[in-house]
C-alpha positions in Angstrom: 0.0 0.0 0.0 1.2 3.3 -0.9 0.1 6.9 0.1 -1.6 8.5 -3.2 -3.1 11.9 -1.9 -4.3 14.1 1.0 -7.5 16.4 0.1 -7.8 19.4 2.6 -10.9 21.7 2.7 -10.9 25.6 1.8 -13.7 28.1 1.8 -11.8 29.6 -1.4 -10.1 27.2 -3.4 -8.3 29.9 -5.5 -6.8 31.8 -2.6 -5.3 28.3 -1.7 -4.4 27.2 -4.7 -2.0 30.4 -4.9 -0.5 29.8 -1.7 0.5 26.1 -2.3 1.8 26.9 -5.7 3.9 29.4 -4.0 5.1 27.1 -1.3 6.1 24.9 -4.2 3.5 22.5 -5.3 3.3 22.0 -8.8 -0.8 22.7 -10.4 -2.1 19.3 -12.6 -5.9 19.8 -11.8 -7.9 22.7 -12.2 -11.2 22.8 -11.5 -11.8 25.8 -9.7 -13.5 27.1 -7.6 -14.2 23.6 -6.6 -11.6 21.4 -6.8 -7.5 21.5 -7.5 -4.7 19.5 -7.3 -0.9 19.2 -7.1 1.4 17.4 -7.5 4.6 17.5 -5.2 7.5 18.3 -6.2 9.4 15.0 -5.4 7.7 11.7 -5.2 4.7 10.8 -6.1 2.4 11.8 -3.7 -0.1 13.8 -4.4 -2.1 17.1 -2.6 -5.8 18.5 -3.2 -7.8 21.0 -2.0 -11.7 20.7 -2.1 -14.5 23.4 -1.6 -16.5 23.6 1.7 -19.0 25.7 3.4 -17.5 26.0 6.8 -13.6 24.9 7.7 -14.5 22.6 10.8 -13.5 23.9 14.2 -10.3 22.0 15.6 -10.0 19.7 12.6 -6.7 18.5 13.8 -5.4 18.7 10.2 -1.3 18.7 10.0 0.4 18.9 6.8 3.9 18.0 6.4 5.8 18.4 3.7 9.2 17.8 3.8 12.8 19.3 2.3 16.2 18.7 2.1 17.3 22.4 1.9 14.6 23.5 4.9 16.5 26.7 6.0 16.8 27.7 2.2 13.3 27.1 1.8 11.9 29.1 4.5 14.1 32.2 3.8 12.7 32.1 -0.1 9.0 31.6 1.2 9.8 34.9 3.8 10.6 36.3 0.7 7.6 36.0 -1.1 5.4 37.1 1.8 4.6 34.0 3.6 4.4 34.0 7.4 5.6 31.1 9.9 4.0 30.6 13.4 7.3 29.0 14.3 10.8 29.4 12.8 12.9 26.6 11.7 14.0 25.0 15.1 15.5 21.7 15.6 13.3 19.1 17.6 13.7 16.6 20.6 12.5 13.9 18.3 15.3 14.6 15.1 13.3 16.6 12.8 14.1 20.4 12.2 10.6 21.8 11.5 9.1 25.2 10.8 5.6 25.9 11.0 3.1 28.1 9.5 -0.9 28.1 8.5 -2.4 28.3 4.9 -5.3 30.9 4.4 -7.9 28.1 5.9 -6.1 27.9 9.1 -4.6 24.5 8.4 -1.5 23.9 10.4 1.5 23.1 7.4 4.9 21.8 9.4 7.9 22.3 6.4 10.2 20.0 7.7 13.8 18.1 7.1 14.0 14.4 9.1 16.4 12.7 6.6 17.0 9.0 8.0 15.2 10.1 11.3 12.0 10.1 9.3 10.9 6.1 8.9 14.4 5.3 10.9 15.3 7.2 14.4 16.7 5.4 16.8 14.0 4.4 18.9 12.0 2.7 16.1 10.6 -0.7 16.7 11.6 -3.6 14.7 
């Protein structure tokens, strides 16, 4: 079994599409102002954004998205405007992670594990 997608809601599907094609993702579906989706742009997984009513309160939704060149990254999405909740910081479980919301209020965590993704040391075997 493999991951093939994640579909997140918006209230405006063209104000998010804009800010994920500036974070990086790359556009292959357009059907606004209902429906988009990316592609990322390594792998093969696959990102979508669908139209609701209302965002649900507490949704518990956390995107991750990872990179190799993280402090690059961030510095370049500064750049073009975008604003983190929490600059790139190294954490207790091996993952440097910045964090930040899209215009919906869903949390995104940019993020570089390397090994210590699928690997740290206290996995089971």
């Amino acid at each position: 079994m493999d991951l093939n997608q994640i579909t997140i809601p918006s209230l405006d599907v063209a104000r998010a599409t804009e800010f994920y094609k500036t974070l990086g993702l790359h556009l292959i579906v357009d059907a606004i102002p209902r429906y988009v989706r990316f592609e990322c742009p390594n792998g093969d997984s696959t990102f979508s954004i669908h139209k609701v009513e209302a965002i649900p309160n507490n949704s518990g939704i956390s995107i991750y998205f990872e990179n190799d060149n993280l402090d690059v990254l961030v510095e370049e999405l500064q750049q073009k405007g975008i604003v983190f909740t929490e600059l790139t910081e190294d954490k207790s479980w091996l993952w440097r992670e910045a964090h930040l919301q899209d215009p919906d209020g869903n949390n995104i965590i940019l993020y570089y594990a390397g090994k210590n993704r699928k690997n740290p040391p206290w996995r089971i075997n």
